[in-house]
N, C-alpha and C positions, 0 to 999 in steps of 0.2 A: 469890336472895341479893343483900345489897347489898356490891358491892366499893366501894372508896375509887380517886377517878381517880387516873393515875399523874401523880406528881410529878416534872420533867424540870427539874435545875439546869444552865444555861448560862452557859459561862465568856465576857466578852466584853470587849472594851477600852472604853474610855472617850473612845476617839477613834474614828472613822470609816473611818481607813486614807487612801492615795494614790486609791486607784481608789473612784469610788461605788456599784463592785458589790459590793463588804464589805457597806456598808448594805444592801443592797438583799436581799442574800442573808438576812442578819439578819433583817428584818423578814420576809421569806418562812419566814426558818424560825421565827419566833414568830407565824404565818397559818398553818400549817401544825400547828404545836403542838397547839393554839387547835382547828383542825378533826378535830383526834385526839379531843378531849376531854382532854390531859394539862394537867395545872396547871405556869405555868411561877414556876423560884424562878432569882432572879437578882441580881447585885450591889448594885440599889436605884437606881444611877445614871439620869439620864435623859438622860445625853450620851451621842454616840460610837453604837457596837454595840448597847452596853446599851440606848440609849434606844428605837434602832429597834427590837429584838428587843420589846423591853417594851411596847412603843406597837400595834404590832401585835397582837401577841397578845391586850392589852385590846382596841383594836379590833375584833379577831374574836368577842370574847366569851369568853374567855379569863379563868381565875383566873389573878393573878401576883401573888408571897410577892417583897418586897424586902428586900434583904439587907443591912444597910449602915453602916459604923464611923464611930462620931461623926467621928473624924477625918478622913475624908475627903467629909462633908456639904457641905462647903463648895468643893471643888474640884470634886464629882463632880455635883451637885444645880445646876440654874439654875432650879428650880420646884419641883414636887410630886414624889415620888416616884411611880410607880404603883403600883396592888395593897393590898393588907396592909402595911405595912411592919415590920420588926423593925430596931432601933436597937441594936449593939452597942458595947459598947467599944473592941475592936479586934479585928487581922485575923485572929487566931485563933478567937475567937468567932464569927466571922462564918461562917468554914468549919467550924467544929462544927455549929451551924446547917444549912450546905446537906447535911452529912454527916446528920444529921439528918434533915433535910424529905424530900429527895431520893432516888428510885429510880433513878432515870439521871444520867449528864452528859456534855455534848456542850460541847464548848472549841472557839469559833469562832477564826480566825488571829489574829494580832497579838498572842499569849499567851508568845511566847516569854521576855522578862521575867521573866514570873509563874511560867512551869515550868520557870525555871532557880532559883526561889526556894524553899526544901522549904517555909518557913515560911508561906506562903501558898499552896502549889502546888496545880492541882489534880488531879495526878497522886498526889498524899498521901492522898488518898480513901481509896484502895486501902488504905494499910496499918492505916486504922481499921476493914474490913471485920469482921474475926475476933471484936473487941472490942465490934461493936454489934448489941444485941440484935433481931431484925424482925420486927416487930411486925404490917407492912400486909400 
């Protein structure tokens, strides 16, 4: 039977952190992904976390789904994005999207920000579980 690979969204900052084992963890764990066989979906950026996590993982050979709100093209973006891209209009969209695409999610550090935000959070995941139908 043909299954569909699993789909693995990861939450990541858009900076690199103090220490450069952030990065470094990042891209191990988008080499790691990548040698699973999972498809990774992720915020689109290619700075910071994101970009290692993302650059890797394509590196490994690795599908990656970029995830990413016009608005922030411009701060988050200094080149290409990786993978597929999806262009949304804003941050809710975006997380419909990983709610969406996504079987798992793993929120690497430097997120606290973000999960103190419900409206981008992604700890919100959760509460669209009930509501979405699954389909993989």
């Amino acid at each position: 039977s043909l299954s569909m690979p699993l789909r693995v969204c990861v939450f990541a900052g858009s900076r690199s952190g103090n220490d450069p084992l952030y990065a470094e963890h990042a891209a191990a764990l988008g080499k790691e992904l990548a040698s699973r066989g999972y498809e990774l979906v992720y915020g689109g950026g290619n700075i910071g976390l994101m970009g290692a996590c993302s650059e890797a993982h394509q590196a490994a050979g690795g599908k990656v789904i970029s995830v990413i709100p016009d608005p922030l093209s411009p701060v988050e973006l200094t080149g290409e994005s990786v993978g597929h891209v999806f262009r949304t209009k804003d941050m809710h969209t975006r997380k419909q999207i990983f709610a969406t695409l996504a079987d798992m999610f793993i929120a690497l550090p430097g997120l606290s920000g973000i999960l103190l935000r419900p409206t981008i959070s992604p700890l919100s995941q959760v509460d669209w579980e009930p509501w979405r139908s699954c389909q993989r």
